[in-house]
C-alpha positions as a printed Julia matrix, in Angstrom:
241×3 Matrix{Float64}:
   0.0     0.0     0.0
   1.3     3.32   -0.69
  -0.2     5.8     1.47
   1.24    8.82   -0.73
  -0.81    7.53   -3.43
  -3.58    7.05   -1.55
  -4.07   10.46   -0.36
  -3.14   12.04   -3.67
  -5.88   10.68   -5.01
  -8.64   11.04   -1.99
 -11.65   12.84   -2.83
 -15.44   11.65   -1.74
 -16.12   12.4    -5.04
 -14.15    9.46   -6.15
 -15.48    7.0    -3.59
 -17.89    4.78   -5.41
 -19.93    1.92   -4.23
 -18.78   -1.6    -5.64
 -21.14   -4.79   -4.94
 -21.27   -8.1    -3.63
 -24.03  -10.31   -3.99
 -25.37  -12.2    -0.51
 -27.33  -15.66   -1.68
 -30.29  -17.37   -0.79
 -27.79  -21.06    0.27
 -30.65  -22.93    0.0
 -31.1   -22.42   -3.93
 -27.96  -20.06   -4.52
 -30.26  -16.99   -5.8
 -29.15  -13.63   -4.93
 -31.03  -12.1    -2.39
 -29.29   -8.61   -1.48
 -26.18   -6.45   -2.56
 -24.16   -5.14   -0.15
 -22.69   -1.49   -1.46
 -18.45   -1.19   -0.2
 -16.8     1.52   -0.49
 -14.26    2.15   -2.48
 -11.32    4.51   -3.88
 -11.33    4.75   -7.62
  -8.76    7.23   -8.47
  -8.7     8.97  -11.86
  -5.72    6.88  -12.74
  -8.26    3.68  -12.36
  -6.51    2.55   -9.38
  -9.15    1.6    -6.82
  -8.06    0.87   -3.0
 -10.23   -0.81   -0.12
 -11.78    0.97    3.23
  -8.78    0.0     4.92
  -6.36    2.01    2.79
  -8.4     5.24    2.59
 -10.5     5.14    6.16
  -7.44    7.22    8.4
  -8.0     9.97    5.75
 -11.87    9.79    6.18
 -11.29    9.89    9.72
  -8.21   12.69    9.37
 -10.8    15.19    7.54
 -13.69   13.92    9.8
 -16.03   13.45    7.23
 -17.44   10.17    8.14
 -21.21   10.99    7.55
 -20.88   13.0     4.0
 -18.92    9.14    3.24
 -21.97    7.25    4.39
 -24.29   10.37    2.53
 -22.73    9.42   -0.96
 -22.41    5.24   -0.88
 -26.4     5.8     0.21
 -26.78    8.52   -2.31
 -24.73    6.22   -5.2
 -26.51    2.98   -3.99
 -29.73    4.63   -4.01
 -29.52    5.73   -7.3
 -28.61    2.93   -8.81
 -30.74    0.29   -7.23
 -33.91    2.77   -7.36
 -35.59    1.18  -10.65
 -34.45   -2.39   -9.77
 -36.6    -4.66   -7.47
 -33.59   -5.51   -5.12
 -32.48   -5.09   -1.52
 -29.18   -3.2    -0.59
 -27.11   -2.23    1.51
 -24.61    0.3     3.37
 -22.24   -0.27    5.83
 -22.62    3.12    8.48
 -20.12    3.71   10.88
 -20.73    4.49   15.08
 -20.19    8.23   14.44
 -23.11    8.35   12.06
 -25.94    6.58   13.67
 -26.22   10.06   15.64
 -24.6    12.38   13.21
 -27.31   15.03   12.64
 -25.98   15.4     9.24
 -26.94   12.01    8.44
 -29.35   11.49    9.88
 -31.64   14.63    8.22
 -30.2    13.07    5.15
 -31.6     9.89    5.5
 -34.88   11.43    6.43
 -34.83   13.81    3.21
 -33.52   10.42    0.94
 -35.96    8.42    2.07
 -39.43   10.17    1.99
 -39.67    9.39   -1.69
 -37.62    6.64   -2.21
 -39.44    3.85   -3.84
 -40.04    0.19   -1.32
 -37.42    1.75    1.69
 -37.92   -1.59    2.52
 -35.11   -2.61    0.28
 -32.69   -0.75    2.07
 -30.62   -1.99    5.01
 -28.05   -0.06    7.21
 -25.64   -2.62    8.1
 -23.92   -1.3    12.12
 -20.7    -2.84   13.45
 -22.42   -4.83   16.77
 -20.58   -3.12   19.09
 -21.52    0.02   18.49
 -25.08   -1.19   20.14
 -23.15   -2.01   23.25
 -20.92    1.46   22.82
 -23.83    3.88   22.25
 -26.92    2.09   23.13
 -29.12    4.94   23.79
 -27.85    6.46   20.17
 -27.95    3.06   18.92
 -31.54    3.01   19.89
 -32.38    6.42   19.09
 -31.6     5.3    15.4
 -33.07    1.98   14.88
 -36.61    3.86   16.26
 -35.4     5.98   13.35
 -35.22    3.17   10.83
 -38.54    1.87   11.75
 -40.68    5.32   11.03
 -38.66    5.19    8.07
 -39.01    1.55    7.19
 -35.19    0.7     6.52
 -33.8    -2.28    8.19
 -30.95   -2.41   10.05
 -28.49   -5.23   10.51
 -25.79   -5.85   13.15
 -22.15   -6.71   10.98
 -19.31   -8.24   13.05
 -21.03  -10.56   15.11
 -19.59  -12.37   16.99
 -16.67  -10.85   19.44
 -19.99   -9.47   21.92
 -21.15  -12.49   24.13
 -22.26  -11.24   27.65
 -24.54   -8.44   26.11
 -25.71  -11.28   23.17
 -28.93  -12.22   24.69
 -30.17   -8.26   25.48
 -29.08   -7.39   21.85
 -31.39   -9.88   20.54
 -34.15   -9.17   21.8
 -33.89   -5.55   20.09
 -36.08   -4.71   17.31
 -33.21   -5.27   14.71
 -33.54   -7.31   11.48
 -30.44   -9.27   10.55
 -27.08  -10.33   12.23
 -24.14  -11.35   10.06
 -21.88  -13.52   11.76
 -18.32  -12.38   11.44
 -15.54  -13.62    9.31
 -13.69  -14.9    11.81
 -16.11  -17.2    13.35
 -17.19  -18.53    9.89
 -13.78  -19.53    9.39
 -13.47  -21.72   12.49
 -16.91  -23.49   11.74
 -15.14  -26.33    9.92
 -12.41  -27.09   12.73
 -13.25  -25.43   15.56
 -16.53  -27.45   18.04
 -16.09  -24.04   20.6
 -16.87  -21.97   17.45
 -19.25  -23.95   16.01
 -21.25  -24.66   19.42
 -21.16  -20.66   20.05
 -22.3   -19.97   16.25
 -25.38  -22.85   17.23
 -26.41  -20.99   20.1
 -25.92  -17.5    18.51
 -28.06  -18.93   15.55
 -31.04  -20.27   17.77
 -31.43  -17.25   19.31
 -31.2   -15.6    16.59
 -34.26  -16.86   14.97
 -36.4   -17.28   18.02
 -36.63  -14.01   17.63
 -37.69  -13.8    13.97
 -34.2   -12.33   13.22
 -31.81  -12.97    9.35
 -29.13  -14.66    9.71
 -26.08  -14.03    7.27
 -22.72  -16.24    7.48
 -19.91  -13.54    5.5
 -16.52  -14.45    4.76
 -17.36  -17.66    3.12
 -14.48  -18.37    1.15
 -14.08  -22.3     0.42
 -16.4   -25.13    0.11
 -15.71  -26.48    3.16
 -16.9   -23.18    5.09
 -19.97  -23.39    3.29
 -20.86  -26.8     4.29
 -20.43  -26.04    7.88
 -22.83  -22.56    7.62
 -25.15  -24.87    5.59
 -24.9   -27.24    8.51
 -25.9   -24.81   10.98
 -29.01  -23.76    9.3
 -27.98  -20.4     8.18
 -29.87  -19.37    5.16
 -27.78  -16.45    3.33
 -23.79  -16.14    2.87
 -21.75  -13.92    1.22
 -17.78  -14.3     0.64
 -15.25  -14.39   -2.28
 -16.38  -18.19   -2.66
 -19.52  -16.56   -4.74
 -18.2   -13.11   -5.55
 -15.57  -10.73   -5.09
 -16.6    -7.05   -4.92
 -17.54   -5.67   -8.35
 -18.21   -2.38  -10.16
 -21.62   -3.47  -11.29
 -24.08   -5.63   -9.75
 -25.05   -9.27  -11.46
 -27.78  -11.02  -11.81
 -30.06   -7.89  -10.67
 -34.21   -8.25  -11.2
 -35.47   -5.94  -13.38
């Protein structure tokens, strides 16, 4: 990575959304896109979040980079019968900012019930009144809201749960111990069950070889996502018209 480069080419302007597909694993249709961010400089060399983030966080402009992937996503999935979605970081779930943004976006948008704001789980543990505060938010407005990364909470699981979210994605680096690890896998079982008990989408991410897949199949889960199906792209397959 050069860093040099990096920030010679930074602008929000040249952040664009790129998509990868999550799947229906019982009959491998796509279900969802998720929009990531990334760097496309005018030289056509594009870099990941973790390459361009520091500068994001350097100019503290977090929310106007959630404002244009939800903007870019927006646009482009608004005449296609599909469900997307963002990753939003802690800062923005009470950035005023955003959060009249997403109120303007939304009060036309067409079926908001396509859209899902995808929150790193600990931020509900962090800021729960915030955390809260916004998915009260998301319900008026009718977007869903998913918690990413879980699976590094475990005393605060069971309260989390039982909050009016709509999806959990088990983290990468749980999936990956499915196949070899019983502590993982038991953990992942329990997670799972109480997951759906209360009427809550599971997603397994990071699937990236057969063998992970066949353990998330084994445990039930019913959508993946992972480079075993697709890596990022600039344009989104496979979408219904």
């Amino acid at each position: 990575m050069h860093r040099s480069a990096v920030a010679e080419g930074f602008d929000l302007d040249n952040i664009v959304p790129y998509f990868q597909p999550i799947l229906n694993l019982n009959d491998n249709s796509v279900v969802s896109y998720e929009c990531l961010a990334r760097l496309v400089t005018t030289n056509e060399q594009m870099y990941l979040p973790n390459q361009f983030l520091n500068l994001v966080e350097k100019e503290q402009c977090f929310g106007q980079l959630a404002q244009r992937i939800f903007h870019a996503s927006a646009q482009y999935f608004h005449d296609i019968n599909m469900d997307w979605s963002i990753n939003i970081s802690e800062h923005d779930i009470d950035d005023q900012g955003f959060i009249d943004f997403l109120i303007d976006h939304m009060a036309d948008y067409p079926n908001p019930q396509r859209v899902t704001l995808e929150v790193v789980a600990a931020t509900a543990i962090n800021k729960p009144e915030a955390f809260q505060r916004f998915l009260q938010l998301c319900k008026t407005l009718k977007i869903k809201v998913f918690l990413d990364h879980f699976a590094a909470i475990s005393s605060n699981k069971n309260h989390i749960l039982q909050l009016p979210i709509d999806g959990i994605k088990l983290d990468g680096s749980l999936v990956k111990q499915l196949s070899t690890n019983q502590q993982a896998k038991d953990f992942a079982i329990h997670l799972i069950e109480l997951a759906k008990a209360n009427h809550i989408q599971v997603i397994a991410e990071h699937i990236e070889d057969n063998a992970t897949l066949m353990a998330v199949k084994a445990l039930n889960v019913d959508y993946g996502q992972g480079y075993y199906f697709s890596h990022p792209q600039a344009e989104a397959e496979e979408v219904a018209e």
